[in-house]
MARDO-372463 format. One record per atom (N, C-alpha, C): z negated, x negated, y; residue in three letters. Coordinates in steps of 0.02 Angstrom, whole numbers, plus 50000, padded with zeros to 5 digits. Atoms other than C-alpha are relative to their C-alpha. Layout:
ZXYALA/...
This chain:
499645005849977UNK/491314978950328UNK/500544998049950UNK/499575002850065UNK/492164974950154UNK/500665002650011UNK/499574997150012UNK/493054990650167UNK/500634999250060UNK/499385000649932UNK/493854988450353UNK/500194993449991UNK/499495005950003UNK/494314970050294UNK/500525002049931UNK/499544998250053UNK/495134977250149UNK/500645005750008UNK/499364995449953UNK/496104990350255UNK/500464994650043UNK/499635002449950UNK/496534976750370UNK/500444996249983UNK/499325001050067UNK/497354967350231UNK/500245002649982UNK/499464996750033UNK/498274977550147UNK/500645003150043UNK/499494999149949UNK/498814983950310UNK/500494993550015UNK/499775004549972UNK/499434967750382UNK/500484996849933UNK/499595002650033UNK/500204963050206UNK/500705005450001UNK/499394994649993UNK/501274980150209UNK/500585001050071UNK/499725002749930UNK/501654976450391UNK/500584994449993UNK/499505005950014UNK/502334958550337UNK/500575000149971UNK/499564998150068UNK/503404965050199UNK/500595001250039UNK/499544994049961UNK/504244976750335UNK/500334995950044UNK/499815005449943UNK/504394961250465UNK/500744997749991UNK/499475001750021UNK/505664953850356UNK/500675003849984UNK/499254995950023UNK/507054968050349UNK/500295000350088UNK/499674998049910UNK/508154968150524UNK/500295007750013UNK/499664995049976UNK/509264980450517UNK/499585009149976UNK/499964993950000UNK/508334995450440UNK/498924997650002UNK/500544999149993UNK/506504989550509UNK/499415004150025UNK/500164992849978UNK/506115005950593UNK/499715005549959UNK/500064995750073UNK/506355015450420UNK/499364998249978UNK/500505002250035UNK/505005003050334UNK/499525001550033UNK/500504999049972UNK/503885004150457UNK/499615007649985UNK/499754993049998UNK/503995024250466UNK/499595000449921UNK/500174997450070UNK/503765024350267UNK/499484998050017UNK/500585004049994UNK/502495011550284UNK/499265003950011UNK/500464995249965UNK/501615021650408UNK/499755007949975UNK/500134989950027UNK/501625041350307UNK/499744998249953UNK/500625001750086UNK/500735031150150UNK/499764997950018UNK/500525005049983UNK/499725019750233UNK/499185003949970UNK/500364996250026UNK/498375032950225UNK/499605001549941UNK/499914997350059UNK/498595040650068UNK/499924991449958UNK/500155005050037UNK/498625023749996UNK/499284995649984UNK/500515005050002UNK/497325015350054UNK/499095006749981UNK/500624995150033UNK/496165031450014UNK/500054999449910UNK/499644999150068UNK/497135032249843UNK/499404990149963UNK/500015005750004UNK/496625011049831UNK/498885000649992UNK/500914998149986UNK/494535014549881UNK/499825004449933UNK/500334994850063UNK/494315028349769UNK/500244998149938UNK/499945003350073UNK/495005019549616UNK/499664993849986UNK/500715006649985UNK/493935004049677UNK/499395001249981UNK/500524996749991UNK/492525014749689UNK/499735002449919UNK/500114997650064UNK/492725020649500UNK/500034995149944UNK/500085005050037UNK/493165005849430UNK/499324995250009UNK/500755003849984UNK/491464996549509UNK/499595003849947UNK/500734996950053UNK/490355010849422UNK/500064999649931UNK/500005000450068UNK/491145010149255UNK/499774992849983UNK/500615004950006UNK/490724990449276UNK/499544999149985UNK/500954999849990UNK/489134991249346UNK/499415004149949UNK/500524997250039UNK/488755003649216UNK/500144998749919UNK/499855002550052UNK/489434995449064UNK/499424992450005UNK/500285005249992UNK/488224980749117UNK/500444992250018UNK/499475007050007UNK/489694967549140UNK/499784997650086UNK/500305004649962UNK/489274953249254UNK/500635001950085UNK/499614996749935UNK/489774958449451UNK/500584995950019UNK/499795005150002UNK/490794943349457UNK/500785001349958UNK/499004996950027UNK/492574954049352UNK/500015001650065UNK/499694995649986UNK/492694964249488UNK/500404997450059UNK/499515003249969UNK/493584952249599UNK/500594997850004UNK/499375002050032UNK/495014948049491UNK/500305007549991UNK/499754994850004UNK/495064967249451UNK/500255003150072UNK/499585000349928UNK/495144968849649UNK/500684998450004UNK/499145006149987UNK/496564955449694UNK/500395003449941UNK/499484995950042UNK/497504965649528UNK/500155005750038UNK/499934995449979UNK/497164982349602UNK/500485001450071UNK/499855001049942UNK/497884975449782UNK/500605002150005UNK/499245000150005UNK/499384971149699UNK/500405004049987UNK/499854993650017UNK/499694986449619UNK/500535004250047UNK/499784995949964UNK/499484995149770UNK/500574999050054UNK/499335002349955UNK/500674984549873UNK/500554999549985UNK/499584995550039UNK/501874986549749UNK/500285005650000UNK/499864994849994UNK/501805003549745UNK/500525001250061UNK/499814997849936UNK/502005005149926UNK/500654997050027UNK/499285002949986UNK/503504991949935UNK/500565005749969UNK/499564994350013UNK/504325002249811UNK/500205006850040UNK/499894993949971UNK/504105018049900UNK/500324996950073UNK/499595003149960UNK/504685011350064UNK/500684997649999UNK/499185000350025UNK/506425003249967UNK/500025005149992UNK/499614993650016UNK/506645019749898UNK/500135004250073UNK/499974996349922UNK/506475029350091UNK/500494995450027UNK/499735003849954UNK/507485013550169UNK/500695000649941UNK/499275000150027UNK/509095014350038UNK/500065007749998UNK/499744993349983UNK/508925034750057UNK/500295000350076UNK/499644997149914UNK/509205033650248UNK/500574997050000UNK/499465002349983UNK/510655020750226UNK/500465005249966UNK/499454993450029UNK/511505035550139UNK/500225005250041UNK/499814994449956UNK/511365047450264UNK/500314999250057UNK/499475000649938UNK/512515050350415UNK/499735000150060UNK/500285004649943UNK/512295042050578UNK/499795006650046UNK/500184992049948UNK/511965061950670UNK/499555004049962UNK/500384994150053UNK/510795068850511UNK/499414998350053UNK/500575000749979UNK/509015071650596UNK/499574996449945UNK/500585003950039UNK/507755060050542UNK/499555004449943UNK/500404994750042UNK/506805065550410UNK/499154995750011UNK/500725005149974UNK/504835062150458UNK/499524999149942UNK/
């Protein structure tokens, strides 16, 4: 349950990000959409490693919420970045180049 509310956020924040661009909201989406994936596997499995080193250092379960909400940001970060970088490469290219997928 944690994990599909934690997909469904991150989704819906990367979604929002994308809401706000008009003219090249197609692009963001597009990026959005070819990392979504990769991210949010990328996001779990560093979750997943950071809990056990926790849990096995004995530290009270009660960090790993703040280390969450850090890790979020990270990754939404990341993913904004990558998205600007894909959305100022297509405004470069010429209005007849084939999409690149």
């Amino acid at each position: 349950m944690a994990h599909c509310f934690a997909r469904t956020l991150l989704v819906s924040i990367l979604l929002a990000a994308a809401g706000e661009a008009c003219a090249q909201d197609d692009v963001l989406r597009r990026a959005y959409a070819a990392i979504e994936e990769r991210t949010q596997t990328e996001f779990e499995f560093k979750m997943a490693g950071i809990t056990r080193q926790l849990l096995g250092s004995g530290a009270p379960v009660a960090r790993i919420a703040p280390i969450k909400e850090r890790m979020k940001m990270l990754t939404y970060n990341r993913a904004v970045l990558f998205a600007s970088c894909a959305d100022e490469a297509e405004k470069d290219r010429p209005l007849n180049a084939p999409r690149i997928p």
